[in-house]
C-alpha positions as a printed Julia matrix, in Angstrom:
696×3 Matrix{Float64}:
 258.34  100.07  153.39
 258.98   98.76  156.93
 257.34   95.67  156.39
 260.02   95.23  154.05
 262.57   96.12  156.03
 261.09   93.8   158.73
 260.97   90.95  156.19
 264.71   91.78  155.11
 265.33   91.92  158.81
 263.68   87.73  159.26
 265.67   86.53  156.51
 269.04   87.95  158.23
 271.17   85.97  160.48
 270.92   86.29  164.03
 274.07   88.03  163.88
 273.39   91.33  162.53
 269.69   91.64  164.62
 272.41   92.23  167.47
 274.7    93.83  165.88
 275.46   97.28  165.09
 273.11   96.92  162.22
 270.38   97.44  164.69
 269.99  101.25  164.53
 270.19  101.07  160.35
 267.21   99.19  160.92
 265.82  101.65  162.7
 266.51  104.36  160.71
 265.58  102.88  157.33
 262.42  102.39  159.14
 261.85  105.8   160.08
 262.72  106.87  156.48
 260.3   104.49  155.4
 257.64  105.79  157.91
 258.28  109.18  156.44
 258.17  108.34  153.09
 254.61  106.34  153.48
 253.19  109.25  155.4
 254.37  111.52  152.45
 252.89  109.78  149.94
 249.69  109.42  151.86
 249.82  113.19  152.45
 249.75  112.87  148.96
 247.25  111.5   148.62
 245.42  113.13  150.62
 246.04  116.46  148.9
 245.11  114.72  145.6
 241.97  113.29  147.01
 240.79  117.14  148.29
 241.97  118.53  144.88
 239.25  116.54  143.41
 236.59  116.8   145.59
 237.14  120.85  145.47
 237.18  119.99  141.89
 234.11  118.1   141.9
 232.03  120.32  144.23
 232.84  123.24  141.5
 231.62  121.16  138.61
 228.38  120.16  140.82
 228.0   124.26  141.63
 228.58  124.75  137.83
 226.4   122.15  136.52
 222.94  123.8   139.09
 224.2   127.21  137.83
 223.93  126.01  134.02
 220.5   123.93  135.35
 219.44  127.3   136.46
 220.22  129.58  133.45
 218.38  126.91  131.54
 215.35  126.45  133.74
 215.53  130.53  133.92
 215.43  130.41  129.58
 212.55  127.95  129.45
 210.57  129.5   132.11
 210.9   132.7   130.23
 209.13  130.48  127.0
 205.68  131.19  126.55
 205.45  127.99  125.2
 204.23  124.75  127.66
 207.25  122.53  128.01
 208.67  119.03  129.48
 211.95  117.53  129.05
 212.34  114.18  129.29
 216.38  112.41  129.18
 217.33  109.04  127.58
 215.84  107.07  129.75
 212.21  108.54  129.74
 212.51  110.19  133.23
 211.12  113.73  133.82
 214.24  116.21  133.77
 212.24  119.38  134.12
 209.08  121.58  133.15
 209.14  124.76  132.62
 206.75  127.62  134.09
 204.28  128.08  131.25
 203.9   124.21  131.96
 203.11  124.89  135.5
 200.74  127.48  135.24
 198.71  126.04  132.16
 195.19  126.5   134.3
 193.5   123.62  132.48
 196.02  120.64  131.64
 197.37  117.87  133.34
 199.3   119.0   136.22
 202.85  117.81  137.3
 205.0   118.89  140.36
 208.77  118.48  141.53
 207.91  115.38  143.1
 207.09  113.54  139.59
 211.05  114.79  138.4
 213.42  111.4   137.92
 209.99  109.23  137.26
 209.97  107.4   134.07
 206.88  108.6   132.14
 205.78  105.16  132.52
 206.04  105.34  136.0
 204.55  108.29  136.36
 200.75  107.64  134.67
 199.81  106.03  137.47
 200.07  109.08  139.61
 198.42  111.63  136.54
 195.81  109.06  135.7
 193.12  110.77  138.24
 193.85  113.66  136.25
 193.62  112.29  132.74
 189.84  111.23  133.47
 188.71  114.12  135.05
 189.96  116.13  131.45
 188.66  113.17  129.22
 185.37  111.9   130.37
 185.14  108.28  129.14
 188.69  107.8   128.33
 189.56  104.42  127.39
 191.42  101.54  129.69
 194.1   101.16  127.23
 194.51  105.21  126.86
 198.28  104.57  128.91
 199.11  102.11  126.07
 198.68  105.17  123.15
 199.9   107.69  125.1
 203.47  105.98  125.85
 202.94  104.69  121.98
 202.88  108.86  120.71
 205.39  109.93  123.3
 207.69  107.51  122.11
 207.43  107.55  118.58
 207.87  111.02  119.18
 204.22  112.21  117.08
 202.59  115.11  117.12
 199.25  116.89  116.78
 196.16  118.75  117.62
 194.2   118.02  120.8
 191.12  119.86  121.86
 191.19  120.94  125.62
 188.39  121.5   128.05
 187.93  125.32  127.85
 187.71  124.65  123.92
 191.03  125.67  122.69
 193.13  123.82  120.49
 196.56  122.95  121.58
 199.03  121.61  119.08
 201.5   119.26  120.12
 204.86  119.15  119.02
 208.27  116.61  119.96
 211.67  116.32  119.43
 214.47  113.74  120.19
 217.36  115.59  121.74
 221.3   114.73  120.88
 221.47  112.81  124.0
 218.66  110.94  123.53
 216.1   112.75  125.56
 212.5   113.95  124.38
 211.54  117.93  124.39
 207.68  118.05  124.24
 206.11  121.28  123.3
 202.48  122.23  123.91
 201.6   125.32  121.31
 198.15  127.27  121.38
 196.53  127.02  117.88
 192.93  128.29  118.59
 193.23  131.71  116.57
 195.17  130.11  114.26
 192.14  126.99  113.82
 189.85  129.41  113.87
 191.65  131.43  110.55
 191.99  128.13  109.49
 188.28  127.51  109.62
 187.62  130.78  108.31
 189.92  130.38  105.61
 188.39  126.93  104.48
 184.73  128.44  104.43
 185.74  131.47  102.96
 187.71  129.03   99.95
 183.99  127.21  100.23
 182.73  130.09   99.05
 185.21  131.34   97.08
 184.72  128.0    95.16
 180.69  127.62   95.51
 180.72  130.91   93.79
 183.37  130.22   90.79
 181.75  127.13   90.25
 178.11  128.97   89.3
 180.31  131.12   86.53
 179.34  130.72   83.23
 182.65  131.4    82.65
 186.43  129.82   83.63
 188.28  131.44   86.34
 192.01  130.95   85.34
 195.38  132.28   86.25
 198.61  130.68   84.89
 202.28  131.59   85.71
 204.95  133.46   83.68
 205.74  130.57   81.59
 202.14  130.32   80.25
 201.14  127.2    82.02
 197.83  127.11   83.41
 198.05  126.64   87.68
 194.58  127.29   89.38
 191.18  126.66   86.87
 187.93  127.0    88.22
 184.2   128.02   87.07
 182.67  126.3    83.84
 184.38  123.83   81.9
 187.13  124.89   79.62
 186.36  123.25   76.43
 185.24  120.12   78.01
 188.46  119.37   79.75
 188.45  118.38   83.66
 190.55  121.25   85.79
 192.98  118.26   86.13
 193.56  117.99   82.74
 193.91  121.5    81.88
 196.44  122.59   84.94
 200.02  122.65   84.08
 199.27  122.94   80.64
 199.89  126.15   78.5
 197.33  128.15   76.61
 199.18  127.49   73.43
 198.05  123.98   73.81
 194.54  124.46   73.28
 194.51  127.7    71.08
 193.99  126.8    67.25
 197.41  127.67   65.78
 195.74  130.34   63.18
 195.0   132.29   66.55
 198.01  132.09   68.31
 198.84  135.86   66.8
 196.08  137.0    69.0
 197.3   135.54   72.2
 200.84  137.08   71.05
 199.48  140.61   70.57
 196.95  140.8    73.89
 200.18  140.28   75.78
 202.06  142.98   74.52
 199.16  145.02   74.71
 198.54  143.53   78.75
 202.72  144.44   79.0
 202.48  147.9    77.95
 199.35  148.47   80.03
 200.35  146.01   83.73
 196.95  145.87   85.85
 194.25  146.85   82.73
 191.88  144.36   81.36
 192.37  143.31   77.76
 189.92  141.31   75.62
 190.42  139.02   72.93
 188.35  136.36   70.83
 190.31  133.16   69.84
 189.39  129.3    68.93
 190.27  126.83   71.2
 190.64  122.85   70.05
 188.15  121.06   72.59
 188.7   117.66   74.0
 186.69  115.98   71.51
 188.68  117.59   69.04
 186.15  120.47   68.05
 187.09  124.55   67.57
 185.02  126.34   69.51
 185.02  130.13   69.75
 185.9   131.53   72.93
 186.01  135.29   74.38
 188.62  136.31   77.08
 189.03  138.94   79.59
 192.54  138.78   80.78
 195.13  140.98   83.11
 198.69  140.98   84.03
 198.56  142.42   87.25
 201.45  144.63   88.65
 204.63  142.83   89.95
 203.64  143.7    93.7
 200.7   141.45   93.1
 201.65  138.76   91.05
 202.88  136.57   93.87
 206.24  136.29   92.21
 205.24  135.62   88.99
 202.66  132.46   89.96
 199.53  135.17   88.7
 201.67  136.38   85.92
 197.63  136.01   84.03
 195.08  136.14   85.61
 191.31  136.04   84.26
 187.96  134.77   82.82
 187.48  132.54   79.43
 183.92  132.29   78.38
 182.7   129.67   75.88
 180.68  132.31   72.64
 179.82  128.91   70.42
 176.33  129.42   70.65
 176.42  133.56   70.41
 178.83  132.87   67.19
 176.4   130.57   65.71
 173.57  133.15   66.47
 175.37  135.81   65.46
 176.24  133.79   61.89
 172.87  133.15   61.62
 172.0   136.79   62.16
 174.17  138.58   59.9
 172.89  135.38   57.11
 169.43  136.99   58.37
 170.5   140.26   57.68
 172.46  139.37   54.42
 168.88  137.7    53.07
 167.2   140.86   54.79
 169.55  143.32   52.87
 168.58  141.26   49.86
 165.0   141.47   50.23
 165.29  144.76   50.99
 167.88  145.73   48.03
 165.59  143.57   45.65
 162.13  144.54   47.41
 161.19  147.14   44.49
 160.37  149.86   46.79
 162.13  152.21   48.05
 163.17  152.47   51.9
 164.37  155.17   54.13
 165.39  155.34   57.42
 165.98  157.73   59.65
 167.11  159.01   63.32
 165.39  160.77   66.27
 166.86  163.66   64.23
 164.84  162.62   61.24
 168.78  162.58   59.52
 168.54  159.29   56.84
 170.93  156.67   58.17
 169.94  153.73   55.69
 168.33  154.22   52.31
 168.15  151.03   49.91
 169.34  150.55   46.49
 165.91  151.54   44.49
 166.33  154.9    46.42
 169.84  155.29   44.96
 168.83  154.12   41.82
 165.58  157.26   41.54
 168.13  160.0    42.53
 171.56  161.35   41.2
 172.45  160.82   45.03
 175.32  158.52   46.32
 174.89  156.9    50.13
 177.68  159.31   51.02
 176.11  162.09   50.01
 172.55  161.01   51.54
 173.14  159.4    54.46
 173.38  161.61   57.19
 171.3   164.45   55.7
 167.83  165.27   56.76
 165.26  163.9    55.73
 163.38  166.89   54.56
 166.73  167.94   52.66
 166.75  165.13   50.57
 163.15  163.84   50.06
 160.06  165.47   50.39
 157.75  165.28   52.78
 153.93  166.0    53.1
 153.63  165.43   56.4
 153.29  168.01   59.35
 156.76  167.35   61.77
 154.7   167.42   64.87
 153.58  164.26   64.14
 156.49  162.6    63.85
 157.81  164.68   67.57
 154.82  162.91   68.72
 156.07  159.57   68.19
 159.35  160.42   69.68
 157.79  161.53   72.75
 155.72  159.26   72.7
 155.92  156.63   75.87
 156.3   153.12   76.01
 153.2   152.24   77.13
 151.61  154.55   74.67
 150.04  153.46   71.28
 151.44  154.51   68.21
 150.38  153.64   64.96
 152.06  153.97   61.76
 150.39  156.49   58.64
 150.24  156.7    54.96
 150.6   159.44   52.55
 150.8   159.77   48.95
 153.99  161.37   47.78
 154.79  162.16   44.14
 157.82  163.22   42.44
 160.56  162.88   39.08
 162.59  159.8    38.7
 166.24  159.89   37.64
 164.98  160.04   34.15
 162.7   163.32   35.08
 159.16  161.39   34.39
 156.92  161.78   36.83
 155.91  158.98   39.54
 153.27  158.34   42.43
 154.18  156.71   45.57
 152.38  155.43   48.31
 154.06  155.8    51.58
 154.04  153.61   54.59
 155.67  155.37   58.19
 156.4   153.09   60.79
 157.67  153.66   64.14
 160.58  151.59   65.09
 161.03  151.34   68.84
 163.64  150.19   70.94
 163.93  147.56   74.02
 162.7   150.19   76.43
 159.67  150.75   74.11
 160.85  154.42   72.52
 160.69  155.18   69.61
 164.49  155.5    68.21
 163.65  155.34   64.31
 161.75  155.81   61.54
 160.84  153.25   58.71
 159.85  155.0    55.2
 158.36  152.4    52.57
 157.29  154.41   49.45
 156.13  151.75   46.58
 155.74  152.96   43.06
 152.17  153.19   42.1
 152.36  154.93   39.08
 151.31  152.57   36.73
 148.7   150.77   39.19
 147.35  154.19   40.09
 146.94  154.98   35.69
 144.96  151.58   35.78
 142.9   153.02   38.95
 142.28  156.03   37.12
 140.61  154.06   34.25
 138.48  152.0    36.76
 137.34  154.82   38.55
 137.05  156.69   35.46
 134.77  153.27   34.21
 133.22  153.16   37.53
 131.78  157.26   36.84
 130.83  156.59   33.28
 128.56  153.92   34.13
 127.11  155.91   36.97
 127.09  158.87   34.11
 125.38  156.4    31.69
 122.81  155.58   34.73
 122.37  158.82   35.58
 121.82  160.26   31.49
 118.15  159.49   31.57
 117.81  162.1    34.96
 120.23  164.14   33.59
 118.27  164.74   30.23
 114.4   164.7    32.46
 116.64  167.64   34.4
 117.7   169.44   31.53
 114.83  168.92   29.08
 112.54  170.75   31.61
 114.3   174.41   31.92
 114.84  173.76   27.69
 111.25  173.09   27.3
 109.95  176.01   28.97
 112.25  178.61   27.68
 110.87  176.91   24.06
 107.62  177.08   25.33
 108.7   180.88   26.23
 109.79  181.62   22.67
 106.71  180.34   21.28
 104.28  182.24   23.22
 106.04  185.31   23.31
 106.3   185.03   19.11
 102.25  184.85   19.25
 101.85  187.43   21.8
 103.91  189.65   19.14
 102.16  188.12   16.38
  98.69  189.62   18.12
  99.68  192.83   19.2
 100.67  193.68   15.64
 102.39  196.78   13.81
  99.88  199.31   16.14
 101.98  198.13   19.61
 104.27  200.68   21.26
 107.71  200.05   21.94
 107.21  200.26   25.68
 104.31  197.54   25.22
 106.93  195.07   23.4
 109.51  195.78   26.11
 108.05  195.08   29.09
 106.49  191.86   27.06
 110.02  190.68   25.9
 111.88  191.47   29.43
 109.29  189.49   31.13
 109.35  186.44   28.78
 113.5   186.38   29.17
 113.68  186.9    32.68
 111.65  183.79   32.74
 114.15  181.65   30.37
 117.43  183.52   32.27
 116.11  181.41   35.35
 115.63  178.26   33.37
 119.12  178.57   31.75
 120.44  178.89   35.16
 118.66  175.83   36.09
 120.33  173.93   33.22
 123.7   175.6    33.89
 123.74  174.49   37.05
 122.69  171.15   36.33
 125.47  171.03   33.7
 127.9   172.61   36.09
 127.82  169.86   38.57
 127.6   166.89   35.81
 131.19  168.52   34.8
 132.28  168.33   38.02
 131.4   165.09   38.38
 132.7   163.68   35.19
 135.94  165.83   35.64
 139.82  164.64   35.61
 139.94  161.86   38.49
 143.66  162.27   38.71
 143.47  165.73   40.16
 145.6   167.57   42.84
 144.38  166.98   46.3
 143.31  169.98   47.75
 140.71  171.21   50.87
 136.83  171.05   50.15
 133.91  171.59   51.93
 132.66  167.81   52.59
 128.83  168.98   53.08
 128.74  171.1    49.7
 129.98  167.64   48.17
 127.36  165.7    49.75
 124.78  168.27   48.37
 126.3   168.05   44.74
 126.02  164.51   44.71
 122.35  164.04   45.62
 121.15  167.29   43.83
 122.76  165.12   40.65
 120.83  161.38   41.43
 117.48  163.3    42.67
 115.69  162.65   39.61
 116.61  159.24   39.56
 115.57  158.94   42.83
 111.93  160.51   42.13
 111.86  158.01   39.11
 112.2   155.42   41.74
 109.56  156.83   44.15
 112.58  157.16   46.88
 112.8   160.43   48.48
 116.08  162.16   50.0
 116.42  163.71   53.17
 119.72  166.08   53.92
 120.94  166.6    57.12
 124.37  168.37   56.27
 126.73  170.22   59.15
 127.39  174.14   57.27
 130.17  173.83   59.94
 132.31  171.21   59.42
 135.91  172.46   58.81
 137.53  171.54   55.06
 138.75  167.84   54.22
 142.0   167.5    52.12
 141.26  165.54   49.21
 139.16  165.58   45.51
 135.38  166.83   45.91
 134.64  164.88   42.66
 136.0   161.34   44.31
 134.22  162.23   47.16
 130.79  162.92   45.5
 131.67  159.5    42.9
 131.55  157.47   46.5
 128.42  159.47   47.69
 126.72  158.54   44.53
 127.54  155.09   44.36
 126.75  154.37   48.29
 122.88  156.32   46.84
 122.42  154.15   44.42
 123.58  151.21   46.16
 120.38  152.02   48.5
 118.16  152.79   46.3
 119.0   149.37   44.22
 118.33  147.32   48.05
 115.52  149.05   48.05
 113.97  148.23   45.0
 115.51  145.05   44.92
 113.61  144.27   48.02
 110.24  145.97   47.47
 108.15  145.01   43.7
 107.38  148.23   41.89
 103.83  147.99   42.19
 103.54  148.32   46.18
 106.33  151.13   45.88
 103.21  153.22   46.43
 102.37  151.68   49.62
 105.41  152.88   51.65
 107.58  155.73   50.46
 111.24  154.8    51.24
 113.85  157.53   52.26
 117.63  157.72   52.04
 119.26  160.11   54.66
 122.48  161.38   54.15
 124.21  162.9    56.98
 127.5   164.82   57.96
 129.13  166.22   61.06
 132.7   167.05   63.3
 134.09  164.79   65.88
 135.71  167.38   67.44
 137.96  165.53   69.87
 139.51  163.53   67.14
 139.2   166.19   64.15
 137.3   163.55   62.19
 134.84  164.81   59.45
 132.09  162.04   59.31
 129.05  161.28   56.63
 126.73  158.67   56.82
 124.65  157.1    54.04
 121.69  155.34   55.66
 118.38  153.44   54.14
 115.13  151.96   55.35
 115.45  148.9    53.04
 116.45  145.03   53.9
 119.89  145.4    54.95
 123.34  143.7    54.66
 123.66  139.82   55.31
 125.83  138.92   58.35
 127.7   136.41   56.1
 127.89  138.87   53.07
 128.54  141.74   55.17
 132.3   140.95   55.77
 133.11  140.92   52.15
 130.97  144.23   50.97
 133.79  146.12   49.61
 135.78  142.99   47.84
 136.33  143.5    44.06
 133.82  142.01   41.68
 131.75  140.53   44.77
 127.79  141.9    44.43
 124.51  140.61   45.96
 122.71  142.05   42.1
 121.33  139.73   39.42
 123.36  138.94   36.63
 123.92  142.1    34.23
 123.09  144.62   37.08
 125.98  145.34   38.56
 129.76  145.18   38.11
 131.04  144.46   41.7
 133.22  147.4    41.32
 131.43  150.52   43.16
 131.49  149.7    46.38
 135.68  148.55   46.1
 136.45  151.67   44.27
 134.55  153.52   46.86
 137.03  151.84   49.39
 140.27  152.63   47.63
 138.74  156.38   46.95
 138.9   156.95   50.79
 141.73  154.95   51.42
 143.63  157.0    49.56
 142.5   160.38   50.7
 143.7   159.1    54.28
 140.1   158.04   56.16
 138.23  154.67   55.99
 134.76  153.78   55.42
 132.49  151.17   57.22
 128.85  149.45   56.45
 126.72  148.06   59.26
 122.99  147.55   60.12
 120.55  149.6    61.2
 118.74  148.72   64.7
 115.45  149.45   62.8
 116.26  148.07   59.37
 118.18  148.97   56.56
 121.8   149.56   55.9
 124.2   152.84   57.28
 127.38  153.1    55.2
 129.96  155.39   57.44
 132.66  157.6    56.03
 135.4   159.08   57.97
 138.14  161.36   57.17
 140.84  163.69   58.69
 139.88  167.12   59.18
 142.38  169.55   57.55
 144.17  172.19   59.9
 142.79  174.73   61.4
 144.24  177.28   59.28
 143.0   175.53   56.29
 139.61  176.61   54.65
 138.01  174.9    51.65
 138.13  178.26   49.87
 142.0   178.05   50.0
């Protein structure tokens, strides 16, 4: 303002410089001076208002920088901040006491990143053995695309790296520990190995699907020959033959009603290649706490049955043709528990008794059928081990048919055991022998006549002699009476006659006895079984062939056992079999030996009995000195119709009907060679209890 004034002042006229204008001057001067210093007072008061100003936004701004380095510092988390212009703002104190990273210090705050490599690269390559030359290049390349991710450090942990672009353009980096949570990681992956290594070597599909029905996890065999792929996100209804979608419907309800049980179910499913297969599944619904929100809503196995469905068709067409063959077999079947209660009995049982399988089934055997065999046999079979042997018997069991006419059966018991190798059940196979055993009769009857009609020329030699002499008797004593005339005394004719009939009582005794055990012989062949002494049998039968034996120049030599307990059985049969095995000797023998040098060696037939007490076997041999069996013939001895005689001298028949004789009283018979020539025919049969006698 007075430069102004002054300037005002130089344009004036000389005039008013002198004048009284002078002091105006002055003044306005001084008011001008007064004003300028007020305004730069002004000014000056402004300019300290701002810098107080300023110095309380700097003091605010360090307190803020504090409270924030105080916040990251308190992270537990390693962490540099970075600003717009890629220059280090500030790390925080997890950063600066990691013990194993790259270290930074105050000094490297306000660097660029790029600028401040350099200065960590010493660092970097004492961390990273044989780290590359262009390592700065990818390092400023992650940092500024801002990438992340996990880095392996020194002392082995894993350190996960995480950035973040801030609003003002800066870059938060983030250094997180991951080791325990690699480590689950790892654990988790090798325990899903697993997990997987064992669902793949299932027979079966591992499945679960979600509330909607769609399959989500599939794992294990194959379902129906679609990939897991192709099956996930898929429902079940998709696969599951329509006819058997009912099933599905009612194993959920069921699997609703009962949350966390296992239900089972057998559907068809449509395969890939368009085939049904049948399928069996073993499904739950677990409870809503572990259902994962509905994603398990179903969880279990499928496994593929085709091939037990076709086995099991083919087993129950087994067991249709088995029923058949059974129904149709002619015989009749039984079968019963380890209670000996019938649980299956076939038609031909049904159709010999007024009985109905409901009223049959389930009763005991004994109840309903009966039985002539002792119980503890049968206990022995059911406690019998596995390892142990046990062999099946027969019987002979008679009884009326529905039309009350009497039949024969022969019986067949088997043993049935069970995969452990007890026995669980019993098999009864009783065949109608009736008629067969009518036409047996007649051939054994056949088979005694002829040995009768061998035996009548003995027979008659036997009882001519005791006839003759009591003739011979009644002759004498008529001429001895004739002699003593009308003079003898009464006491004289007595003691004559009593002597003369004593004599012919012994020879009728004789004959009786002869005649006694030809009827025996020759008696009914279809008689009741009962117990017999086996040693008076063997006597019967060669007191009946000795004549014929003498005729033949053979002697016989009895070595019988007085002590061998009772056989259950016919004595006649038994003696038939005796006779026939004689005679079959003494025809070797003659066969072998010509008549005329008979003389020259007297030939011998033994016949022997005795006890095997350890197996309660009653045994009788029939042995001869003559030429023996063949090896080749000796295999087919007891056929039917097969003989070693000439043509017209035998019938084939004895030695066969001797074999079914013993067969059917329970015991077996054998032929073999003697070490010292000749033939030894063996017979064997059971013993009858010991509280059987052969007088019973």
């Amino acid at each position: 303002m007075v430069t102004i004034a002054l300037a005002a002042a130089d344009r004036a006229s000389p005039s008013l410089l002198s004048s009284a204008a002078w002091p105006a001057f002055l003044v306005i001067g001084l008011v001008s001076a007064c004003v300028l210093l007020w305004h730069v007072g002004r000014v000056v008061a402004m300019q300290r208002h701002t810098m107080e100003a300023a110095r309380d936004a700097l003091e605010h701004v360090e307190a803020e920088k504090r409270r924030l380095g105080e916040i990251l510092d308190a992270i537990p988390l390693s962490m540099t901040l970075y600003d717009a212009d890629e220059r280090l703002v500030m790390f925080n104190a997890a950063y600066r006491n990691e013990p194993t990273y790259i270290k930074l210090d105050e000094s490297l705050v306000g660097l660029k990143i790029e600028d401040m490599l350099p200065y960590l690269e010493p660092q970097f390559k004492a961390a990273y053995p044989g780290l590359e030359a262009d390592w700065k290049i990818e390092y400023l390349r992650i940092f500024r695309a801002r990438e992340g991710g996990d880095r392996s450090w020194a002392d082995g942990r894993t350190m996960r790296l995480r950035q973040a672009s801030t609003r003002s353009g800066g870059s938060v980096r983030l250094w997180i520990d991951v080791t325990d949570l690699k480590r689950n990681e790892a654990a988790a992956h090798a325990a899903q190995k697993r997990f997987d290594t064992l669902v793949s070597s299932l027979p079966d599909t591992v499945f679960s699907s979600d509330r909607v029905g769609r399959f989500n996890y599939l794992g294990g065999a194959s379902l129906l020959g679609f990939a897991p792929d192709e099956i996930v996100g898929r429902t079940a209804r998709e696969v599951i033959l329509p006819e058997d979608q009912h099933r599905v419907d009612e194993c959920i309800t069921r699997m609703r009603r009962n949350r966390g049980e296992s239900v089972s179910l057998t559907f068809r499913g449509v395969g890939k290649d368009g085939a049904v297969r049948h399928l069996e599944a073993r499904v739950t619904a677990p409870k809503a706490e572990d259902n994962l929100d509905g994603e398990l809503a179903i969880t279990g196995t499928i496994r593929d049955i085709q091939a037990q469905h076709e086995m099991a068709e083919r087993l129950r067409y087994e067991l249709r043709r088995l029923d058949s063959v059974v129904q149709s077999t002619g015989a009749r079947i039984v079968m019963v528990d380890r209670n000996m209660r019938i649980v299956m009995v076939n038609r031909e049982v049904l159709d010999t008794t007024p009985r109905t399988v409901a009223t049959i089934v389930g009763r005991p055997l004994r109840d309903a059928i009966r039985v002539p065999v002792d119980q503890s046999v049968f206990d022995a079979w059911f406690a019998a081990g596995p390892d142990e042997l046990v062999k099946g018997i027969e019987y002979e069991n008679g009884g009326p048919d529905a039309r009350g006419r009497r039949r024969t059966y022969h019986v067949t018991a088997n043993p049935v055991r069970d995969e452990q190798g007890q026995v669980q059940h019993i098999v009864f196979l009783a065949v109608d022998e009736t008629e067969r055993r009518a036409v047996e009769l007649q051939l054994f009857a056949a088979s005694r006549l002829a040995t009768l009609g061998e035996m009548a020329s003995g027979v008659a030699h036997e009882i001519n002699q005791p006839l003759t002499i009591i003739r011979f008797g009644i002759e004498n004593l008529t001429e001895q009476l004739q002699e003593m005339g009308a003079q003898a005394t009464l006491a004289e004719v007595s003691e004559l006659i009593g002597e003369k009939l004593s004599r012919m009582v012994v020879q009728t005794d004789r004959a009786a006895t002869i005649i006694k055990d030809l009827k025996g012989f020759a008696g009914r062949s279809d008689e009741a079984a009962k117990p017999f002494d086996v040693s008076t049998a063997v006597a019967a039968a060669a007191q009946l062939l000795r004549e014929q034996l003498r005729l033949s120049d053979v002697g016989v030599v009895l070595d019988l056992d007085p002590g061998c307990p009772a056989v259950i059985g016919s004595s006649a049969r038994l003696q038939q079999v005796i006779m026939n095995l004689i005679l079959n000797a003494r025809d070797a023998i003659m066969q072998e030996v010509p008549a005329a040098s008979l003389e020259a060696r007297h030939h011998v037939i033994r016949l022997r009995t005795w006890v095997e007490v350890s197996a309660r076997k009653v045994m009788v041999s029939v042995e001869d000195d003559g030429p023996g069996i063949p090896d080749d013939i000796l295999p087919r001895i007891f056929e039917p119709f097969f003989t070693t005689k000439p043509t017209g001298k035998g019938t084939g028949l004895g030695l066969s009907v001797s074999y079914q004789i013993i067969r059917q009283m329970g015991g077996a018979i054998t032929a073999e060679n003697r070490t010292g020539g000749g033939a030894r025919f063996i017979v064997t049969l059971d013993a009858a209890p010991a509280s059987v006698s052969a007088h019973d």
